[in-house]
C-alpha positions in Angstrom: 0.0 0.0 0.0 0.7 3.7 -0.5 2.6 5.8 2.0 0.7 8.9 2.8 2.2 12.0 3.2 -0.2 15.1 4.3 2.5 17.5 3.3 2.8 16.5 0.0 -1.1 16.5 -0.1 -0.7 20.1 0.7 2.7 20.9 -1.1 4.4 22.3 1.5 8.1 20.8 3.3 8.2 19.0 6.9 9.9 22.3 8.0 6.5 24.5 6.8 5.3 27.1 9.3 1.8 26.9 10.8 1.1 30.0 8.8 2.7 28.3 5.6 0.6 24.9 6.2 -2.8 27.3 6.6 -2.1 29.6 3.1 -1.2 26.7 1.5 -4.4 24.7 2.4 -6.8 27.6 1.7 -5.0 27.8 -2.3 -5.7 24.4 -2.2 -9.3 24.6 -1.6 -10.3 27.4 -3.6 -8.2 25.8 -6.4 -10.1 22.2 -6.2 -13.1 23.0 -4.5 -16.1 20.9 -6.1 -18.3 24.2 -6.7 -15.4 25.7 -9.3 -14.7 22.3 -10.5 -17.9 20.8 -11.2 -16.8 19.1 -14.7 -13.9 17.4 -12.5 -15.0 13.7 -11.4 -12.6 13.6 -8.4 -13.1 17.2 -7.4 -14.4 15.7 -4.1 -12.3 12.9 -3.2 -8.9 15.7 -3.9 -10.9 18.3 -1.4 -11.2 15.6 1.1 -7.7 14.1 0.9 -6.6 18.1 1.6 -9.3 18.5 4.2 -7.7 15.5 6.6 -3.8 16.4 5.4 -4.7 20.1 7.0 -6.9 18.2 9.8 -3.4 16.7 10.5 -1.0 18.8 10.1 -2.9 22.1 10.6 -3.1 21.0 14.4 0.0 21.1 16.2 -1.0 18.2 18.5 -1.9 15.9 15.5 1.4 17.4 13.7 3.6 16.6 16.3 2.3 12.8 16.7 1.7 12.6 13.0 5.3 13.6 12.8 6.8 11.1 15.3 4.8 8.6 13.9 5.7 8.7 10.1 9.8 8.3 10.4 8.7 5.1 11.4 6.1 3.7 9.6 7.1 5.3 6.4 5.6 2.4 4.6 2.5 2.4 6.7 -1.1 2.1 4.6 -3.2 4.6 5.0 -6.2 2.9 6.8 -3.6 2.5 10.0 -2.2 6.4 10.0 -6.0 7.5 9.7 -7.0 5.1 12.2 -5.0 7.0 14.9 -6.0 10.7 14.0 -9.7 9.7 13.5 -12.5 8.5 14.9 -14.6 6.1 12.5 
């Protein structure tokens, strides 16, 4: 399985600021937001992958363990990282 990596998701480095993570995500959403991209098919499934990458790392909490976490399970799949940042 895939590795995720929020901070790809949201195209900014490890090293990003908070404020750098949060202009980041808000480009992102007004770029792919399903209500300006309604002839785009995934249009929804790209706003929700950078609605939980920001859910992540725009908290510094869930950063921090996020963080920590994927050094060493860099080859994690992505049901087990989003298992422990989310309730289902």
């Amino acid at each position: 399985m895939a590795r995720i990596d929020y901070y790809r998701i949201l195209g900014v480095s490890r090293e990003a600021s908070d404020e750098d993570i949060k202009k980041a995500y808000r480009k992102l959403v007004f770029e792919h937001h399903p209500d300006r991209n309604p002839e785009k098919a995934d249009a929804e499934e790209r706003i929700r992958e950078i609605n939980v990458a920001y859910e992540v790392v725009g908290d510094a909490e869930k950063r921090r363990t996020y963080d920590r976490l994927s050094w060493g399970m860099s080859h994690a799949p992505k049901p087990l990282i989003r298992a422990l940042f989310f309730r289902t």
